[in-house]
C-alpha positions as CSV (number, residue, x, y, z in Angstrom):
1,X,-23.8,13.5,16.3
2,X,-21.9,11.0,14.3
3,X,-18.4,11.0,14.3
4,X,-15.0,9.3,12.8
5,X,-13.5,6.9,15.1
6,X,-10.5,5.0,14.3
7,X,-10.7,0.8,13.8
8,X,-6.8,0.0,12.6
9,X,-4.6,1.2,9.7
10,X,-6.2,3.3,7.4
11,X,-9.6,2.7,8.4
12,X,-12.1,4.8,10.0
13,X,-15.7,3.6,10.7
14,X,-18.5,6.0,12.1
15,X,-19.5,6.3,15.8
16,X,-22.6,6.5,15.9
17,X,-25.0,7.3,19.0
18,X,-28.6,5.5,17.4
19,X,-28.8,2.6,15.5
20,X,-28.5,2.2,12.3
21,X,-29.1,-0.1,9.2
22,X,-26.9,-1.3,6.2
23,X,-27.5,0.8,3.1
24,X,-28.3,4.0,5.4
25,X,-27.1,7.4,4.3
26,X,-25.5,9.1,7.3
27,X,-23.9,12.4,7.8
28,X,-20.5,12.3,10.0
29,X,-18.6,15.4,11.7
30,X,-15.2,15.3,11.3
31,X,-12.9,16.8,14.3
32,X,-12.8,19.8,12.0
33,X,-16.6,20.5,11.5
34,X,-16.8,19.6,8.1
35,X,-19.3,16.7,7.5
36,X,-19.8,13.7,4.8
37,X,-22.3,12.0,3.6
38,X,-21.8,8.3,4.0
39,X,-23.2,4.8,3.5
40,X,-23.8,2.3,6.5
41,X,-22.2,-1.3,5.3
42,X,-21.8,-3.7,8.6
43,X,-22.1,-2.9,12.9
44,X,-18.4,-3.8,13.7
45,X,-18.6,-3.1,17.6
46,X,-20.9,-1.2,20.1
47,X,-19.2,0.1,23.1
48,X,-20.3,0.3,26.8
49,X,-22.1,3.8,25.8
50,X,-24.0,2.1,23.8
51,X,-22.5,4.0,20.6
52,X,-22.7,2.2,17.1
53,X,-19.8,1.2,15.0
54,X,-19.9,0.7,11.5
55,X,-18.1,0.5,8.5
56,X,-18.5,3.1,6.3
57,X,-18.0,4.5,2.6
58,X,-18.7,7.9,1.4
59,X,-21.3,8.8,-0.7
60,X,-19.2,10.7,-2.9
61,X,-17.1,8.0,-4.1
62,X,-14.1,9.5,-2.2
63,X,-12.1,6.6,-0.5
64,X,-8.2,6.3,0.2
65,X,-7.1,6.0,-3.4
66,X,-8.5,9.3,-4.3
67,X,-6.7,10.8,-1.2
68,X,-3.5,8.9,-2.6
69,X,-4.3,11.0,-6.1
70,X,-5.3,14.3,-4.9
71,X,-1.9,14.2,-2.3
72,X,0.4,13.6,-6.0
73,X,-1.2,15.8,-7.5
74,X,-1.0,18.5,-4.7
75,X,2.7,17.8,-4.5
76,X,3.2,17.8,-8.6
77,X,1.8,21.2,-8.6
78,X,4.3,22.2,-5.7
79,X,6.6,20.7,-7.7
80,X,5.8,22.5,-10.6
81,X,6.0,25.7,-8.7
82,X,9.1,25.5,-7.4
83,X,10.8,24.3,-10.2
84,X,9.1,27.4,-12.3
85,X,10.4,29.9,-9.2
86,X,13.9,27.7,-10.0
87,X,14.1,28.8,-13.7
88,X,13.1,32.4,-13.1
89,X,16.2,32.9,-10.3
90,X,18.4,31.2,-12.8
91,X,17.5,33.7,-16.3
92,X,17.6,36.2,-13.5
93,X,21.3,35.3,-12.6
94,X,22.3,35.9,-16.2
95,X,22.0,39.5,-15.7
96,X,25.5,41.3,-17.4
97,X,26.7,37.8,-18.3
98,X,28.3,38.9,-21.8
99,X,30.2,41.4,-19.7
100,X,31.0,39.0,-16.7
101,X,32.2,36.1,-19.2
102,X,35.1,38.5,-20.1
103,X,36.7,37.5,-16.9
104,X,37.5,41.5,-16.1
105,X,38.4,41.5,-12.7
106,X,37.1,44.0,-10.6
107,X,38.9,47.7,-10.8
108,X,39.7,48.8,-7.4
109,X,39.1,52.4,-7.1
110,X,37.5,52.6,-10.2
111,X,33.9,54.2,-10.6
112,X,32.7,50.8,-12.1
113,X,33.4,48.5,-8.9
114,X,31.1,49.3,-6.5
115,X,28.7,48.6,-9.5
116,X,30.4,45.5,-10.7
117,X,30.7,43.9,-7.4
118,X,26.5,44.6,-6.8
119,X,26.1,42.8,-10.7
120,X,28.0,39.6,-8.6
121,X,26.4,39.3,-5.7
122,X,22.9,39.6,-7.0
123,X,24.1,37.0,-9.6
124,X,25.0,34.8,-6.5
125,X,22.0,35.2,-4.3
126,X,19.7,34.3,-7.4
127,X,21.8,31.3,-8.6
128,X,21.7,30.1,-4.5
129,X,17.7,30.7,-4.7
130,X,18.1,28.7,-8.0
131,X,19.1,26.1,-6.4
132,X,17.4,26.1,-3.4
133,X,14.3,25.8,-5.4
134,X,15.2,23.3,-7.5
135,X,16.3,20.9,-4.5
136,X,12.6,21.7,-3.0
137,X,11.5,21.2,-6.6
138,X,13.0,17.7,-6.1
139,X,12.0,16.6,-2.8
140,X,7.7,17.3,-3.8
141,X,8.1,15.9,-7.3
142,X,9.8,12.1,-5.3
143,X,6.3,12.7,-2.9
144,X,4.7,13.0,-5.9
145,X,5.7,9.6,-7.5
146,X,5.2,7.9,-4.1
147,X,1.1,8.7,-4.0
148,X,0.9,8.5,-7.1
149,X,2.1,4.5,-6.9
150,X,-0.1,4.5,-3.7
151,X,-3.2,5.4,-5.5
152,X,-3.6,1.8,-6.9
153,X,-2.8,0.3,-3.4
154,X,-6.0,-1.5,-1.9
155,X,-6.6,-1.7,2.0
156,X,-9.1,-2.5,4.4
157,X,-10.6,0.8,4.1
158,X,-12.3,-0.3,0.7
159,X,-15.0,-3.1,0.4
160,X,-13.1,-4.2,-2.8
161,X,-10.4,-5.3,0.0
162,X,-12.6,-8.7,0.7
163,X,-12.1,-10.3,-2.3
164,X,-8.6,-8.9,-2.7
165,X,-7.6,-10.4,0.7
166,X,-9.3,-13.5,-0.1
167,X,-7.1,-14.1,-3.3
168,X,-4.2,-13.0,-1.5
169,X,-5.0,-15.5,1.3
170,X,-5.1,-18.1,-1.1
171,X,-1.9,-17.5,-3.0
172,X,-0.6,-17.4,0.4
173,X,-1.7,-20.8,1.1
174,X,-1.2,-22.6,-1.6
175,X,2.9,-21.4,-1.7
176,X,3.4,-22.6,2.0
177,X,2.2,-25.9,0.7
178,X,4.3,-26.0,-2.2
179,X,7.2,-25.2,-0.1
180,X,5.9,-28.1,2.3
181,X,5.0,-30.7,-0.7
182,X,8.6,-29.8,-3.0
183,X,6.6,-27.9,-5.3
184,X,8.6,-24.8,-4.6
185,X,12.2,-24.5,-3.5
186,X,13.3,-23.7,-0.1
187,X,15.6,-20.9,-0.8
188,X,16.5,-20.2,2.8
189,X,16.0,-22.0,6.5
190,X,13.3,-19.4,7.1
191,X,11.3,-19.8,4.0
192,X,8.7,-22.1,5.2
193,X,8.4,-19.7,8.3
194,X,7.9,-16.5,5.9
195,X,5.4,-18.2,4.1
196,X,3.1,-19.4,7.3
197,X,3.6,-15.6,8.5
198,X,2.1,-14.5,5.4
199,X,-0.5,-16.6,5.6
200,X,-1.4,-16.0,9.2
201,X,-1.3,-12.2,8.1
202,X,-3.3,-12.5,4.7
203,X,-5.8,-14.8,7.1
204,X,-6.5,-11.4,9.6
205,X,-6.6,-9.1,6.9
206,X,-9.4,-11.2,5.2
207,X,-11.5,-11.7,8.4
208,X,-11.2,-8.4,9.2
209,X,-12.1,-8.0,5.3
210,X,-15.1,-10.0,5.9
211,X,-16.6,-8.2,9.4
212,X,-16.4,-4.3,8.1
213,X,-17.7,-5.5,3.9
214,X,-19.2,-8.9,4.1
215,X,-22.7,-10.1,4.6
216,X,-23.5,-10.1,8.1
């Protein structure tokens, strides 16, 4: 059976107990049960078992961007929810407000209090739920904006990562050399530092880049 293994951040290839080659259709078992079809790209590893490792994309078109888009939208319509629940406990704390703007306070005694002090605390508790919702409300519509600025993110887990780490590379590169040649100020004792780092980091990305989407 082929399964999901992990390979770093954000990228799962398939394990795979038979050989296969690029362009293949496969079907994968997630931990769950369910299964995907997927495309074969490039043999990253083979272990001691002799299990398969390769880079993988599925067949659907589904890829880490479209989780980024279904998770915002998930959370907008959570959002939604809860800010519609919100609402309805707040027209539903406006019960007997012409009387309770009069500012009568409550008759001690009187037929009318038991009654007028029920109208308050049912006021209360639905104002409270109000904003209880509302702050919910809140919280899934700032997830919302998050994924929904992740969605245009690109990572290894995409063959369009190659060429993006390759540019990236070599805008990398060519600022630590301006900040070497005078081209570029050195705004701090660290800045040529930063900028080797960053391109030591955009040069792993790309290899790595290169081993799960380039040609073999």
């Amino acid at each position: 059976m082929n399964t999901y293994a992990k390979y770093t951040a954000n990228v799962f290839v398939a394990k795979c107990p038979e050989q296969h080659e690029k362009g293949d259709s496969i079907i994968l078992t997630t931990k769950y049960g369910q299964e995907h079809e997927c495309i074969v790209f490039n043999l990253v590893h083979r272990d001691k078992e002799s299990n398969f490792y390769y880079s993988i994309v599925r067949a659907d078109g589904f890829n880490y961007q479209e989780y980024c888009k279904a998770k915002a939208e998930r959370y907008q319509s959570w959002a939604i929810s809860r800010e519609k629940k919100s609402n309805e406990y707040y027209q539903a704390s406006q019960e007997g407000k012409d009387f309770l703007s009069l500012a009568e306070p409550i008759k001690v005694g009187h037929h009318s209090e038991k009654r007028h002090r029920a109208l308050i605390d049912r006021n209360w508790n639905r104002m409270s739920k109000s904003v209880e919702h509302g702050k919910v409300a809140e919280v899934h519509e700032s997830k919302a904006d998050y994924w929904t600025k992740r969605a245009n993110d690109i990572n290894l887990s995409m063959p369009e990562s190659m060429e993006y780490y390759e540019y990236k590379l070599e805008e990398a590169k060519e600022y630590h050399e301006g900040l070497k040649s005078g081209k570029y100020e050195r705004r701090h004792s660290y800045s040529l530092t930063y900028a080797k780092k960053d391109v030591n980091k955009f040069q792993d990305l790309f290899n790595d880049a290169k081993k799960l989407w380039g040609n073999e």
